[in-house]
C-alpha positions in Angstrom: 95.9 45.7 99.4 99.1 47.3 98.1 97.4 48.3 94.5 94.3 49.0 96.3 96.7 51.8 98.2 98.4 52.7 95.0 95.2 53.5 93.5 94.1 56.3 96.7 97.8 57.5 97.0 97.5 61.4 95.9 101.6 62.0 96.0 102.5 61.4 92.4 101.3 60.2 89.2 104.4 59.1 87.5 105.7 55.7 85.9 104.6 52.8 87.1 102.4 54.4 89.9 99.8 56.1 87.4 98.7 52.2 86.3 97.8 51.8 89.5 95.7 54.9 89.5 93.9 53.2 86.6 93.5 49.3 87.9 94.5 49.5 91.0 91.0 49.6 92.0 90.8 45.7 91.1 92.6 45.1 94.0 89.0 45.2 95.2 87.8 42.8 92.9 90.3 40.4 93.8 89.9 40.5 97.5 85.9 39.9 96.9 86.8 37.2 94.6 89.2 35.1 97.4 86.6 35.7 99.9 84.5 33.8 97.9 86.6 31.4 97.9 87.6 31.4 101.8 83.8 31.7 102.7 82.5 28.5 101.0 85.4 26.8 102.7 84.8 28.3 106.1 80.7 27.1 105.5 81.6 23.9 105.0 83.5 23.6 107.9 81.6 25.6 110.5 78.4 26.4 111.4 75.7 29.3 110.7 77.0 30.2 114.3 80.6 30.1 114.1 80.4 31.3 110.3 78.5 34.7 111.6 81.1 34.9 114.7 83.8 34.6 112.5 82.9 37.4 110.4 81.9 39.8 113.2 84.6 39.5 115.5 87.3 40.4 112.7 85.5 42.9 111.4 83.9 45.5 113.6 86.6 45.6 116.7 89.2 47.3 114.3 86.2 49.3 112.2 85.2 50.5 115.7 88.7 51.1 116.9 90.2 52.4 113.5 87.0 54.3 112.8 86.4 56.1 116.5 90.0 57.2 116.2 90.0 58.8 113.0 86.8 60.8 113.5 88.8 62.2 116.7 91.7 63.1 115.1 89.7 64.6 112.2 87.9 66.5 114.6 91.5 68.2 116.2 92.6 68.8 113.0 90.5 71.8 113.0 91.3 74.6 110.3 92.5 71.4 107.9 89.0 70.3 108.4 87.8 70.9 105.5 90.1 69.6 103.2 89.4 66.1 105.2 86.0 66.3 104.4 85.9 67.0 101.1 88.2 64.1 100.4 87.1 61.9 102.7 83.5 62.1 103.9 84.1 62.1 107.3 81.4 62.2 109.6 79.5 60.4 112.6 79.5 57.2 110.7 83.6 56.9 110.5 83.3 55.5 113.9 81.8 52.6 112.6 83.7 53.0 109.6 81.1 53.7 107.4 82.8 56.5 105.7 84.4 53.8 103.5 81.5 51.8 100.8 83.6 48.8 101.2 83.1 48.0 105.0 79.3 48.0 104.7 79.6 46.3 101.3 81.3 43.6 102.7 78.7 43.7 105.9 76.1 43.3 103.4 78.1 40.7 100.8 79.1 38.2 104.0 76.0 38.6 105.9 73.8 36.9 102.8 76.6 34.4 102.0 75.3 31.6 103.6 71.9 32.2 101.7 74.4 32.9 98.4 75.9 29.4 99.0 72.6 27.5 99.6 71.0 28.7 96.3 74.0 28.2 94.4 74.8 24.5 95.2 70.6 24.1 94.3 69.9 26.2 91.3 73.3 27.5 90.2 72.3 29.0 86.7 69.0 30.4 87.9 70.7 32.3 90.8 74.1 33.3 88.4 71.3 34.8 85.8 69.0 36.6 88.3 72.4 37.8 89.9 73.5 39.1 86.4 70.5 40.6 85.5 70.7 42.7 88.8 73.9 43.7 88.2 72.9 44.7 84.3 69.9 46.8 85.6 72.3 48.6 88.0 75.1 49.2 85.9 73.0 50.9 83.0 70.2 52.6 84.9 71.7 52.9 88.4 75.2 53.7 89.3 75.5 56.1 86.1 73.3 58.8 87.7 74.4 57.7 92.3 78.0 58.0 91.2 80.4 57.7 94.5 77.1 58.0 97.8 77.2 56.5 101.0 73.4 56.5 101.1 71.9 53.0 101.8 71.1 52.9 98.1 74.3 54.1 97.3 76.0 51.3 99.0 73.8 48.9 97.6 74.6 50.1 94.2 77.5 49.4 95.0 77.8 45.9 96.4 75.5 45.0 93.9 78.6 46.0 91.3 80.7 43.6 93.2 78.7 40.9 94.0 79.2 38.9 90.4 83.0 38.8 90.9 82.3 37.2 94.7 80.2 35.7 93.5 82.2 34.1 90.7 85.1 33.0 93.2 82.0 31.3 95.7 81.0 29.4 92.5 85.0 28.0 91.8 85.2 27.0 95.2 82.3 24.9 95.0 83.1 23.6 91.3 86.9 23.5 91.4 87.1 22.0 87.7 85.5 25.1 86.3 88.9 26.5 86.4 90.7 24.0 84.8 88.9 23.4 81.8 88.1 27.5 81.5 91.3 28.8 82.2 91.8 29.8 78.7 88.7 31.6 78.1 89.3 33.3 81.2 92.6 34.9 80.2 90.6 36.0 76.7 88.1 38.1 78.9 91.0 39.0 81.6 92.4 40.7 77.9 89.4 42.2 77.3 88.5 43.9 80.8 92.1 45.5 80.2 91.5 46.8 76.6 88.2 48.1 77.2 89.5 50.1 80.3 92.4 51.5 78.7 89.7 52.7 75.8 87.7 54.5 78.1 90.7 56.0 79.8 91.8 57.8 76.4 88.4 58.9 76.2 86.7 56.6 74.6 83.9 55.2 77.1 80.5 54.5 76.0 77.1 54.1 77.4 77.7 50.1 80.0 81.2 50.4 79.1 81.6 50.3 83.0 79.7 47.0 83.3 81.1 45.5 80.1 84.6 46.0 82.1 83.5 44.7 85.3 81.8 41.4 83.6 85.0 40.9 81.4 87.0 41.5 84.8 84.6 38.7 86.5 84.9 36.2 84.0 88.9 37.1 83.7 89.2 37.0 87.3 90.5 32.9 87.1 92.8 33.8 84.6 94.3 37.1 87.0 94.9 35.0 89.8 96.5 32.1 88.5 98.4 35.0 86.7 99.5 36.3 90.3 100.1 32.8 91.3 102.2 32.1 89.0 104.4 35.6 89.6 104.3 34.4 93.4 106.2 31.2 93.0 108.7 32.9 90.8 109.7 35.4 93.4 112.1 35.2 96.3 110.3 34.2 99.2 111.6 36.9 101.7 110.2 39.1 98.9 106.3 37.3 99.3 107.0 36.8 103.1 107.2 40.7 103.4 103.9 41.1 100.9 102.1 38.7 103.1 101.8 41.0 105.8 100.1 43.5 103.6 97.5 40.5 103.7 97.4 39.5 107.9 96.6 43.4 108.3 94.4 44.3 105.3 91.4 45.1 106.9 93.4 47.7 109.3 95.5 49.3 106.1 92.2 49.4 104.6 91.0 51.1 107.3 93.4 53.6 107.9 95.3 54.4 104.9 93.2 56.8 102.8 92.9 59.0 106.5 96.8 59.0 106.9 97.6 59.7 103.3 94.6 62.7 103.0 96.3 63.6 106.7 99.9 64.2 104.9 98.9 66.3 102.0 97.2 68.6 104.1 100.0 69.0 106.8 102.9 68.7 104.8 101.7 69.8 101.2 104.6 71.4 99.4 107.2 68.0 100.8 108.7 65.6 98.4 106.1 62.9 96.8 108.1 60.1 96.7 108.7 60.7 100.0 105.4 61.2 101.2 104.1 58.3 99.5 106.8 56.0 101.6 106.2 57.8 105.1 102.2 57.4 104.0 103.0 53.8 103.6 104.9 53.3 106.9 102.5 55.1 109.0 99.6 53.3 107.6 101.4 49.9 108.1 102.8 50.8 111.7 98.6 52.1 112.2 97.6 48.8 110.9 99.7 46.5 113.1 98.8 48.8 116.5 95.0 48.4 115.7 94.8 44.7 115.2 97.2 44.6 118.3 95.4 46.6 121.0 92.1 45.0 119.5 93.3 41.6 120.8 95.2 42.7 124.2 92.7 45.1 125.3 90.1 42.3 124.9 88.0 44.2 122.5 86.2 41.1 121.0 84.7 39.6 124.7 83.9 43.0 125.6 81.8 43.9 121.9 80.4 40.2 122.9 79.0 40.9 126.0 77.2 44.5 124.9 76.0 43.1 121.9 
């Protein structure tokens, strides 16, 4: 979550920050690659039921919340209008959240899981090819031309993107040796995904290059988080303590940070970066902790459950 913010902070491009302008976005990648992982857990512990209750219930309270928020406070913004627009794609769907590819992304991603899993554990090579060739057929002839649309197709381009990397971490779960005898291959593709993106950063891209990276990014994906593991247990632990909360309220900084960040360069354009970038950061994490909060006293999640 904290490269994923990184990556949309507009304050400064300087030393270290501007890598994360160029991989931060993998923070993506290896959110969708852990909720592979947590989902094939959670299906073989709960039911279809529980499994789809799960998912709902921590979702769309704080996409409602969040999202119904934003759209008002866009709205009073008025004369900064739009500037928000233009960076943000705000519109009738923020109040579901929808202004943001991931939330429906993952909609779509954790609504077929339970199909994902059943295919997998019966014809895992079949379904990992079929799943590969979609994601070759959209990489070359699809997202080239859709680019960044939050049209149904666009969305589905997409997820479709994503879906070998959550795939992939679905997969581990359910084969846990895989990553003990692969490990090194892993970190040789890991390499890869990083060379080939530095390439096309210095202007040397070429037609796929974008899916060459994300497959070498899928198949490295083992290697980057037993990488991150392995800083983790070398760092003090009020250090991974305080990091952890970027993880209890991801969802909510997801939600809310791009708006707050977009929000301060408008208002407060000509202020300090550095400074901007760790107000941007508070106020996002202060948003975060309010919205998961008043979704659980207000009783948000019996009240969507009796509507729905």
């Amino acid at each position: 979550m904290v490269s994923i913010m990184l990556f949309h902070q507009y304050f400064t491009s300087v030393f270290p920050l501007n890598v994360f302008h160029n991989f931060g976005y993998w923070g993506v990648d290896i959110f969708l690659f852990l909720s592979g992982m947590g989902l094939v857990k959670s299906l073989n512990k709960n039911s279809i039921k529980i499994y789809y209750s799960h998912r709902f219930y921590r979702i769309m309270p704080s996409c409602l919340l969040c999202g119904s928020i934003k759209y008002l406070l866009f709205l009073l913004l008025g004369s900064s209008v739009a500037i928000l627009k233009e960076g943000l794609n705000i519109g009738l769907l923020s109040i579901l959240s929808f202004d943001l590819w991931f939330i429906p992304a993952i909609i779509i991603l954790y609504s077929i899981t339970p199909l994902l899993f059943k295919v997998l554990s019966r014809w895992p090579y079949t379904t990992i090819m079929l799943v590969l060739l979609f994601f070759l057929i959209n990489g070359i002839f699809i997202r080239p031309i859709i680019g960044y649309d939050l049209s149904l197709i666009g969305v589905l381009s997409r997820t479709t993107e994503r879906l070998p990397v959550f795939m992939a971490g679905m997969y581990i779960a359910m084969k846990k040796e895989w990553i003990d005898s692969k490990i090194q291959l892993s970190y040789s593709f890991l390499i890869t995904a990083i060379i080939l993106k530095l390439i096309c950063k210095t202007g040397g891209s070429f037609p796929g290059s974008q899916v060459c990276i994300y497959f070498a990014l899928t198949m490295g994906m083992p290697a980057l988080i037993s990488f991150i593991s392995i800083v983790i247990t070398k760092t003090p632990h009020t250090v991974t303590k305080a990091i952890n909360l970027f993880g209890c309220y991801s969802l909510e900084l997801y939600l809310v940070h791009e708006f707050i960040f977009w929000s301060l360069i408008v208002i407060y354009d000509k202020a300090n970066p550095f400074l901007m970038l760790i107000v941007g950061f508070t106020i996002s994490f202060i948003s975060a902790i309010l919205c998961k909060r008043i979704t659980e006293k207000i009783k948000l999640l019996p009240l969507l459950k009796k509507v729905i």
